[in-house]
Backbone as a ProteinNet text record, in pm:
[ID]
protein_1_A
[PRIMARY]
XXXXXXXXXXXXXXXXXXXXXXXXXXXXXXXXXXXXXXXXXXXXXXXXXXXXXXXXXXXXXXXXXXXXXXXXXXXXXXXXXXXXXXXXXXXXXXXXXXXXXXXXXXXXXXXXXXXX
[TERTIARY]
-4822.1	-4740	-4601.8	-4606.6	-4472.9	-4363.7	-4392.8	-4371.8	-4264.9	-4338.2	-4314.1	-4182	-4257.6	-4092.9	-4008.3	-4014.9	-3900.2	-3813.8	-3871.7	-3836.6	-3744.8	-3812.3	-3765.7	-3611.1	-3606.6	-3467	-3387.3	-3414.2	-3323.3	-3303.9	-3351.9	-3357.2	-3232.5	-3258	-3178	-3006.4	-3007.4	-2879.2	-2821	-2860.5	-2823.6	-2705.3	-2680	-2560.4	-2504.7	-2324.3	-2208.8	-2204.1	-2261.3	-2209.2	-2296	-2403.7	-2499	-2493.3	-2427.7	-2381.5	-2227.9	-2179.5	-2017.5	-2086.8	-2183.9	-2227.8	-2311.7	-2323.5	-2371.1	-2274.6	-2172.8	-2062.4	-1990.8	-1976.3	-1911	-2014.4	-2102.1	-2199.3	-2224.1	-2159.9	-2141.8	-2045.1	-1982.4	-1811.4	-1904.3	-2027	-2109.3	-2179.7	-2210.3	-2260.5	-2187.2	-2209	-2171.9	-2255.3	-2163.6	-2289.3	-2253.5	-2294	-2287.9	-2117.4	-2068.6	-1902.9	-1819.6	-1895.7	-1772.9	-1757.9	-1906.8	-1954.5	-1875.6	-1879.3	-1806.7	-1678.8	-1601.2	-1496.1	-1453.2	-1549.6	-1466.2	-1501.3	-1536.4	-1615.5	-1543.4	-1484.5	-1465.5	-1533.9	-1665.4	-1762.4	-1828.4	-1914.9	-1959.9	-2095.4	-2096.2	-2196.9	-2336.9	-2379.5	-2494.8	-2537.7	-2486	-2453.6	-2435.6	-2374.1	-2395.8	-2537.2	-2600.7	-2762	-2825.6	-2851.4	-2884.9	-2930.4	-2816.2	-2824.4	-2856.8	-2846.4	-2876.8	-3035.6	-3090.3	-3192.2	-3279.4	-3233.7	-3259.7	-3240.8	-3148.3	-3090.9	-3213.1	-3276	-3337.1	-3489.3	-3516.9	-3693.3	-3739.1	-3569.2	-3625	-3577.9	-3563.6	-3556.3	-3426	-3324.2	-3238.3	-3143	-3135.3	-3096.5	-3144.9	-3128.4	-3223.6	-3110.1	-3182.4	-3092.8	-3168.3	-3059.1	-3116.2	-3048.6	-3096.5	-3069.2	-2998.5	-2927.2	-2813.5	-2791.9	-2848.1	-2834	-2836.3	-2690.9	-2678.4	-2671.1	-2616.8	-2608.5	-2668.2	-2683.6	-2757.2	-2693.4	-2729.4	-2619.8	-2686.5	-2619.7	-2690.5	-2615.1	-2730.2	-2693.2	-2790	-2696.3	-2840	-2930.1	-3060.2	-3158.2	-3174.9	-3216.5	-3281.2	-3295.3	-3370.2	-3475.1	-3621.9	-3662.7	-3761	-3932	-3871.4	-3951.1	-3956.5	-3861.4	-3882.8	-3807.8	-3895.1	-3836.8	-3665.7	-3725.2	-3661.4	-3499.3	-3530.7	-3405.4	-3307.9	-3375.4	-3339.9	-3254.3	-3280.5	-3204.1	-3113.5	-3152.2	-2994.6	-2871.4	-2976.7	-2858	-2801.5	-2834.4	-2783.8	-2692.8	-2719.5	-2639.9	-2467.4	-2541.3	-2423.1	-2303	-2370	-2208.1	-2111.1	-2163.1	-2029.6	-1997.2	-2096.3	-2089.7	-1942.5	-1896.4	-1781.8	-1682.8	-1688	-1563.9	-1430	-1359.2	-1239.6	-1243.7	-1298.2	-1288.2	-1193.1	-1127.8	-1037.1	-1119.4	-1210.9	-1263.8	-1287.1	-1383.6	-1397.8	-1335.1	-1207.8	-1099.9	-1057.1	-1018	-934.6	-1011.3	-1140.7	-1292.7	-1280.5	-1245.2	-1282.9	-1082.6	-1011.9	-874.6	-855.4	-939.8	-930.7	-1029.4	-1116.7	-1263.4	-1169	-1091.3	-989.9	-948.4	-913.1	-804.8	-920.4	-1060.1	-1193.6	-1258.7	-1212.3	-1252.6	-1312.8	-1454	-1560.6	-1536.5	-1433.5	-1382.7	-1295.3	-1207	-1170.5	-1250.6	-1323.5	-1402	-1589.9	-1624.1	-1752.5	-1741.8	-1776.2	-1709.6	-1912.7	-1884.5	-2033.6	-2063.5
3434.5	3496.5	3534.1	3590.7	3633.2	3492.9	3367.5	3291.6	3220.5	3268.7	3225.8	3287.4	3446.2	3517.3	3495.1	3477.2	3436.8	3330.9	3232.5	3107.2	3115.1	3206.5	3219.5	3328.9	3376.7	3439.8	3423.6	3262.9	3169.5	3080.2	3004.7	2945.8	3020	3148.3	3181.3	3206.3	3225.6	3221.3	3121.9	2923.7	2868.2	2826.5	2858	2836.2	2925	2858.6	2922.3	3022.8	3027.9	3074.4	3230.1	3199.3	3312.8	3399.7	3362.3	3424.8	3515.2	3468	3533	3647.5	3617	3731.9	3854.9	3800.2	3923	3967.2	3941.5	4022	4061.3	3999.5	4091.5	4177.4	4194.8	4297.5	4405.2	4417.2	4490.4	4632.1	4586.6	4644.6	4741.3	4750.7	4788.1	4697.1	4767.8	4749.3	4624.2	4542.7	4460	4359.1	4344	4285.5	4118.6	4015.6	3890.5	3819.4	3926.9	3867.2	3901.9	4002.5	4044.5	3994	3937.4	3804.1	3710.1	3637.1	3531.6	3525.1	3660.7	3650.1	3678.6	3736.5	3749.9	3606.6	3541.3	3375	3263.3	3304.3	3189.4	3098.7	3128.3	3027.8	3031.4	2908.8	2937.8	3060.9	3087.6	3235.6	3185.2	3033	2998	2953.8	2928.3	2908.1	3102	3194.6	3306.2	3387.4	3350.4	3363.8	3297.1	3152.9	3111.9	3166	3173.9	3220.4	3376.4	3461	3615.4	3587.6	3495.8	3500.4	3469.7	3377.3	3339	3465.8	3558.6	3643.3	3741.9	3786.1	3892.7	3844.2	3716.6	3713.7	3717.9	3671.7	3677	3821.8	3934.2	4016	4120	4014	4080.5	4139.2	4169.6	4208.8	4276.2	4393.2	4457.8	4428	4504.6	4496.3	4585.7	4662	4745.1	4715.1	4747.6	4691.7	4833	4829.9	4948.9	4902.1	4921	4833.3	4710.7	4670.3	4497.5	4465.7	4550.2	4500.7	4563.8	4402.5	4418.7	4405.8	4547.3	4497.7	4492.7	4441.9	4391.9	4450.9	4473.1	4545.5	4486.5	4571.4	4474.2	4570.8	4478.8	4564.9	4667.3	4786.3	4834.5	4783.5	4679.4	4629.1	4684.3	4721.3	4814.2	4637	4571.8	4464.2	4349	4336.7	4274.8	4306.6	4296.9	4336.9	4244.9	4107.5	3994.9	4009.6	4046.1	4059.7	4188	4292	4432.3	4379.1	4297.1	4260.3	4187.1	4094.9	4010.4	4062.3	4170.7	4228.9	4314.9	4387.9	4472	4413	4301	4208.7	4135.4	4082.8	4042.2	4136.5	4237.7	4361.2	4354.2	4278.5	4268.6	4132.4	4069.8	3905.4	3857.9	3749.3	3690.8	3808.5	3879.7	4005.3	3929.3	3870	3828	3667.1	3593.7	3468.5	3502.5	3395.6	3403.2	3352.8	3301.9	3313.4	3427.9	3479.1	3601.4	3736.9	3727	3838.4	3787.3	3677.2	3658.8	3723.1	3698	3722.8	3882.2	3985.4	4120.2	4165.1	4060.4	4119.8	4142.9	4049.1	4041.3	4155.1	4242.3	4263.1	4411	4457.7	4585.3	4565.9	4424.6	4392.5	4316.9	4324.3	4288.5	4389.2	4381.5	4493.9	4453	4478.3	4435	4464.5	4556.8	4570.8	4446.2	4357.8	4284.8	4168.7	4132.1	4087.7	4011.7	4096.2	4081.1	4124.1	4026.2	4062	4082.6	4175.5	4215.8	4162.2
-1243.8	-1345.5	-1291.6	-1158.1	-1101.3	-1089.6	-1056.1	-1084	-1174	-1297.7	-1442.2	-1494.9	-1475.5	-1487.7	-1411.9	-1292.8	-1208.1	-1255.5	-1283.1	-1349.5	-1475.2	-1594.3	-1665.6	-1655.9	-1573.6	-1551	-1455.6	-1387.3	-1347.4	-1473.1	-1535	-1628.7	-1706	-1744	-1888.6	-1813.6	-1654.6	-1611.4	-1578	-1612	-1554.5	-1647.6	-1776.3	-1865.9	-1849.5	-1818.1	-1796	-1886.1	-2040	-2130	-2128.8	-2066.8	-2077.3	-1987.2	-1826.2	-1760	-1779.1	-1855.1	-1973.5	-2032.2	-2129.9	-2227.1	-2125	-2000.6	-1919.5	-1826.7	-1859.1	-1752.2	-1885.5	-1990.9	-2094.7	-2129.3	-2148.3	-2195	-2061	-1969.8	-1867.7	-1915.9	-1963.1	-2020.2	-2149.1	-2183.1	-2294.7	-2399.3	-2477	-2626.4	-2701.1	-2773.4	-2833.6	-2934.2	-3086	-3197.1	-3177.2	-3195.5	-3213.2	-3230	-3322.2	-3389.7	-3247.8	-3179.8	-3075.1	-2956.1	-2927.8	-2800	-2842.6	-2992.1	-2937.2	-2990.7	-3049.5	-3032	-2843.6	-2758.6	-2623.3	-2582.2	-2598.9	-2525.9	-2585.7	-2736.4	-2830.8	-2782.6	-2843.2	-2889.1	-3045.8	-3092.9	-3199.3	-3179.1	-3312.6	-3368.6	-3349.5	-3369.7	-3348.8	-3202.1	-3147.7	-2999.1	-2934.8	-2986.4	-2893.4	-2921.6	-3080.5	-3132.6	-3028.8	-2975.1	-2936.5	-2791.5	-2763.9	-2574.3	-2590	-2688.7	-2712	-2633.3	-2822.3	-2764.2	-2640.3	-2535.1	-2441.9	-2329	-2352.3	-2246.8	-2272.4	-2416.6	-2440.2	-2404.7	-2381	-2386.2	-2227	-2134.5	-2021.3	-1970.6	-2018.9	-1980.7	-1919	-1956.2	-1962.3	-2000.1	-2167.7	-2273.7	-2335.2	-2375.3	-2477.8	-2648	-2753.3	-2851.5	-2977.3	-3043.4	-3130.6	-3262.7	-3375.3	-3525.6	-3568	-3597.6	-3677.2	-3820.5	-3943.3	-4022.1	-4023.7	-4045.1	-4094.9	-3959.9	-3854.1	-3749.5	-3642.8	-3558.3	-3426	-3305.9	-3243.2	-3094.7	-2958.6	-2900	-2769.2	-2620.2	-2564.9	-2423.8	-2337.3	-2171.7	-2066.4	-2065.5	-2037.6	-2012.4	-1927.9	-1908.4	-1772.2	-1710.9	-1685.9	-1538.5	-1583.6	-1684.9	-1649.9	-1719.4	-1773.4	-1794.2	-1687.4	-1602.6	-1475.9	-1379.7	-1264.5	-1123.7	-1130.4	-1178.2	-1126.7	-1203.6	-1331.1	-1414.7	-1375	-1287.1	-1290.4	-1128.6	-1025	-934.3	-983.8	-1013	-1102.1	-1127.2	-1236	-1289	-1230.1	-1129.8	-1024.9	-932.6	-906.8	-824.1	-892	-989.4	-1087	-1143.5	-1109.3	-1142.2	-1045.3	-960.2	-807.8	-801.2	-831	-868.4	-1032.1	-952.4	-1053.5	-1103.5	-1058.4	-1144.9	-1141.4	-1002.5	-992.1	-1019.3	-1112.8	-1119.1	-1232.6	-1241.3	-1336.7	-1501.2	-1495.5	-1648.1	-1660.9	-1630.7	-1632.3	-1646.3	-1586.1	-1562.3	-1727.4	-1729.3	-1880.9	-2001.1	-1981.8	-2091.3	-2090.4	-1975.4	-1975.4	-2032.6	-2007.8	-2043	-2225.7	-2262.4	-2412.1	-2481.7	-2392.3	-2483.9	-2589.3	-2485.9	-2577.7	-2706.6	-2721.5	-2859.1	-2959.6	-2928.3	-2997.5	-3098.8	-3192.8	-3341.9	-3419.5	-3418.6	-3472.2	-3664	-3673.9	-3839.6	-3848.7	-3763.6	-3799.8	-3787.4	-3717.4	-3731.2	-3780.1	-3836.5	-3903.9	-4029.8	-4103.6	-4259.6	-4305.3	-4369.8	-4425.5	-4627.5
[MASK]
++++++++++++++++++++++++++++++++++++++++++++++++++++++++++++++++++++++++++++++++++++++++++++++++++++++++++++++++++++

C-alpha cells in the first residue's frame, strides 16, 4: 500500500501544470477562475489536475456556496504528500515561470473574474 501512495503523489507531480497550482496555492486559498487566471490555462484542464492534486493527497478543498476553493493539504493523509509539500516551498521559488505566476496572483480578482 505504501507503495501505491507513493506512486500516486509522484504521478500527480509529474505535470508542469500541477506543480504551478501547488506553488500558486502556496501564496493561499484559491477557487478554480483564479488558478487559471494565474496559469492561463483552460478551466477544464485546471478541474482536471485539481482533481488529481486532491485524491493524491495534496490538496484539500472546501465548498462555500457556488464556490469551491482549494488549498494544500496538511500532510495529515500522507506521509508522502506532507514531505513534498514541505520540500516544495523552497523548491522552484526563483524560476522564472514561477516568479512571473506569483507576480500576477495580486492583480487576480475573483469578482472580476467568476461570473455566477
Amino acid at each position: 500500500m505504501a507503495m501505491k501512495e507513493f506512486i500516486k503523489v509522484m504521478k500527480a507531480l509529474r505535470d508542469p501544470n500541477r506543480v504551478k497550482i501547488v506553488k500558486v496555492l502556496q501564496h493561499g486559498e484559491l477557487c478554480v477562475c483564479e488558478i487559471q487566471a494565474a496559469l492561463e490555462i483552460s478551466q477544464p484542464t485546471v478541474s482536471k489536475d485539481l482533481k488529481i492534486l486532491e485524491e493524491a493527497g495534496l490538496l484539500d478543498s472546501r465548498k462555500d456556496g457556488l464556490w469551491v476553493h482549494y488549498r494544500l493539504d496538511d500532510g495529515s493523509s500522507s506521509p508522502y504528500a506532507a514531505a513534498i509539500l514541505g520540500n516544495l516551498k523552497h523548491w522552484l521559488e526563483e524560476t522564472p515561470e514561477i516568479s512571473e505566476i506569483t507576480k500576477r496572483l495580486p492583480d487576480i480578482l475573483r469578482a472580476n473574474l467568476c461570473k455566477t
